[in-house]
ZADO-1210 file (C-alpha; in nm, 4 decimals, padded with zeros to 6 digits):
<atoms>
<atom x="-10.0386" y="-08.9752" z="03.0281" code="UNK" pos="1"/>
<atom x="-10.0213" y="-09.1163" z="02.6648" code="UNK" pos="2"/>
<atom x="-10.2641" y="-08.9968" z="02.4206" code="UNK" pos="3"/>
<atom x="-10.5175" y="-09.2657" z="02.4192" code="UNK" pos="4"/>
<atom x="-10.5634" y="-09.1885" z="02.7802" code="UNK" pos="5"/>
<atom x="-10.5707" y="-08.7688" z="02.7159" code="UNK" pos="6"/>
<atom x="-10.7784" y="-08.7966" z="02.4157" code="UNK" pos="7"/>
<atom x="-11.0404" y="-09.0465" z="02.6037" code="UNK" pos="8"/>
<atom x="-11.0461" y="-08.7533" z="02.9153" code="UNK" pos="9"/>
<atom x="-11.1401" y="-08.4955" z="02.7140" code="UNK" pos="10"/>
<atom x="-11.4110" y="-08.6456" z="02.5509" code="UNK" pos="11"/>
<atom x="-11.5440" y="-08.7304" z="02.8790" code="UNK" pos="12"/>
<atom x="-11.5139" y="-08.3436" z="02.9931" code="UNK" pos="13"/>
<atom x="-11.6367" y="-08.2537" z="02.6567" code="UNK" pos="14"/>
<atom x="-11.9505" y="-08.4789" z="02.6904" code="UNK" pos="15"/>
<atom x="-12.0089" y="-08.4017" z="03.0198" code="UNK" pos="16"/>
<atom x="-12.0093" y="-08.0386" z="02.9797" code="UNK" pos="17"/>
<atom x="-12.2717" y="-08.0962" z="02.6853" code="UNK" pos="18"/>
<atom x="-12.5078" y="-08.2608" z="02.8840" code="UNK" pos="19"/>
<atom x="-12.4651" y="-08.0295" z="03.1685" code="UNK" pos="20"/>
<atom x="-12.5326" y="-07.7317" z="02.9214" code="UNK" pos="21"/>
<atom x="-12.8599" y="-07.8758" z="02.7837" code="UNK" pos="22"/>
<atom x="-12.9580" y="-07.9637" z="03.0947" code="UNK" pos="23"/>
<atom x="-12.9411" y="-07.6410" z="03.2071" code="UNK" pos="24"/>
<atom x="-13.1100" y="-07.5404" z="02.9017" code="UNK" pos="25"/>
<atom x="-13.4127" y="-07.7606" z="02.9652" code="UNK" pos="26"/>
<atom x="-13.4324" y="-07.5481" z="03.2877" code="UNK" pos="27"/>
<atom x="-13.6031" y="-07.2997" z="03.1067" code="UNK" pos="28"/>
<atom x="-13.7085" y="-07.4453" z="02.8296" code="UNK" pos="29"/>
<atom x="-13.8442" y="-07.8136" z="02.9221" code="UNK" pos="30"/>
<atom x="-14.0673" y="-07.8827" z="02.6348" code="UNK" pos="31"/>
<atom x="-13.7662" y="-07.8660" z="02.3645" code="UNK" pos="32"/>
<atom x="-13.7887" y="-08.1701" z="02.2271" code="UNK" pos="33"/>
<atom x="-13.4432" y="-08.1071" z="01.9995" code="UNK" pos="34"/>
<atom x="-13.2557" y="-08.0123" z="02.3135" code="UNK" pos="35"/>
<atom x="-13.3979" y="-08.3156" z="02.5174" code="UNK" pos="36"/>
<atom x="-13.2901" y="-08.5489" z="02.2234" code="UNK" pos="37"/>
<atom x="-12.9657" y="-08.3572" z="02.2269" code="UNK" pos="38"/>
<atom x="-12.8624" y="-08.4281" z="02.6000" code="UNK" pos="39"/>
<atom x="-12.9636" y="-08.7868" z="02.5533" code="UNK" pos="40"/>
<atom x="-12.6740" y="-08.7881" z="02.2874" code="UNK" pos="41"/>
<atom x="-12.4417" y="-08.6269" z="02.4784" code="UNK" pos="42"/>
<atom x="-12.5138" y="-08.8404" z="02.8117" code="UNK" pos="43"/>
<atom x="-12.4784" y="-09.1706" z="02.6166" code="UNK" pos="44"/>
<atom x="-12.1745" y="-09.0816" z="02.4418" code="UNK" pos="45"/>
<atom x="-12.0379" y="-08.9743" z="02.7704" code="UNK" pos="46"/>
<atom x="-12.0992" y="-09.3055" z="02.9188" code="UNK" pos="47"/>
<atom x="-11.9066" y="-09.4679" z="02.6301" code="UNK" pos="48"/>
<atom x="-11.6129" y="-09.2993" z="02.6728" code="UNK" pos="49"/>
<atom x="-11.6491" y="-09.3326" z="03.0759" code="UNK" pos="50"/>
<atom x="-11.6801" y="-09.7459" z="02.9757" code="UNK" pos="51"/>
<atom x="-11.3968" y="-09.6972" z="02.7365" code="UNK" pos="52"/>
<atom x="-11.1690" y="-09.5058" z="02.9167" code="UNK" pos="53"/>
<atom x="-11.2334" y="-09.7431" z="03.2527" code="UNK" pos="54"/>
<atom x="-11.2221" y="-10.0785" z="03.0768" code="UNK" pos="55"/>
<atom x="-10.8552" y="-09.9614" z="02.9578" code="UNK" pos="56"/>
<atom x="-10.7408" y="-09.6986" z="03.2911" code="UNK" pos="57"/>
<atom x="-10.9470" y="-09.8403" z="03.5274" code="UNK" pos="58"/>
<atom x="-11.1658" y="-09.6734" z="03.7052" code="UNK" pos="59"/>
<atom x="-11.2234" y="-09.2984" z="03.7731" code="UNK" pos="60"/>
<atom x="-11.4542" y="-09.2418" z="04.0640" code="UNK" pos="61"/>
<atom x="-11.5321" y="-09.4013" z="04.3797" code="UNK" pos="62"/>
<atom x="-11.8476" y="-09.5219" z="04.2929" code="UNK" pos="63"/>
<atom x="-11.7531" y="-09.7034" z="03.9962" code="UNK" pos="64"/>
<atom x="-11.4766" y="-09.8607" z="04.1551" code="UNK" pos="65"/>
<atom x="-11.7231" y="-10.0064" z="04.3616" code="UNK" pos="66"/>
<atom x="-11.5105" y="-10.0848" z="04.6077" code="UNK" pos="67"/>
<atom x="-11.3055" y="-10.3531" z="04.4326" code="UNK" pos="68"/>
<atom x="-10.9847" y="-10.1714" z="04.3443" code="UNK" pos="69"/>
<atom x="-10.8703" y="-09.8810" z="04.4841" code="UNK" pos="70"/>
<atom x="-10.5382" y="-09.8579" z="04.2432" code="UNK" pos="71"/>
<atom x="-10.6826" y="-09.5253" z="04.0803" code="UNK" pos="72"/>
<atom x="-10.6271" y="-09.3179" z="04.3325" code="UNK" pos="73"/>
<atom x="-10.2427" y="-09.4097" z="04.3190" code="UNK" pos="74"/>
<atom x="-10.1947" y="-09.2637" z="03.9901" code="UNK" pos="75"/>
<atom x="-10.1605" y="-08.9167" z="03.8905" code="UNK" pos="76"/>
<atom x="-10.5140" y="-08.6670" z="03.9201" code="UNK" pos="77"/>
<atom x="-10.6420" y="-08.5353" z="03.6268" code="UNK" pos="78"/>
<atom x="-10.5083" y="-08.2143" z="03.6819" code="UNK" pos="79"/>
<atom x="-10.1879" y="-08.3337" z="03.7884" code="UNK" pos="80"/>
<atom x="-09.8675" y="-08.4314" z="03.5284" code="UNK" pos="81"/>
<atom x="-09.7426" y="-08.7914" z="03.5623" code="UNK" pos="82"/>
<atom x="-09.4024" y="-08.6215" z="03.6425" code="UNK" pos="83"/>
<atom x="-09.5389" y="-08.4573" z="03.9862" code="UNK" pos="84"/>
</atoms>
């Protein structure tokens, strides 16, 4: 996996985890306005990097394949080297 590709994955994890954080956050606390604003941040700039890493990779679920191209799953999994 070059480091394009790497670099675009963990901001995706990174991002995601954000969001998932401050949405469990809002949980208990739904009236935060900073933490609302906050996961709205982290959920967009998740999306960018999903649109950016798919536009280059293609793409990395099911759903957003949409059932044009199923290439992806051909490729090494995220957890996976490209050696194996």
């Amino acid at each position: 996996m070059d480091n394009k590709k790497k670099s675009l994955m963990r901001r995706i994890q990174m991002y995601g985890f954000a969001a998932h954080e401050c949405e469990l956050y809002l949980d208990c606390h739904p009236e935060n306005k900073a933490a609302l604003e906050k996961h709205k941040k982290c959920v967009e700039m998740m999306r960018d990097a999903v649109a950016e890493y798919e536009s280059l990779y293609g793409a990395l679920t099911a759903k957003s394949a949409g059932g044009r191209d199923w290439g992806w799953v051909k490729t090494a999994w995220p957890w996976q080297s490209e050696e194996e």
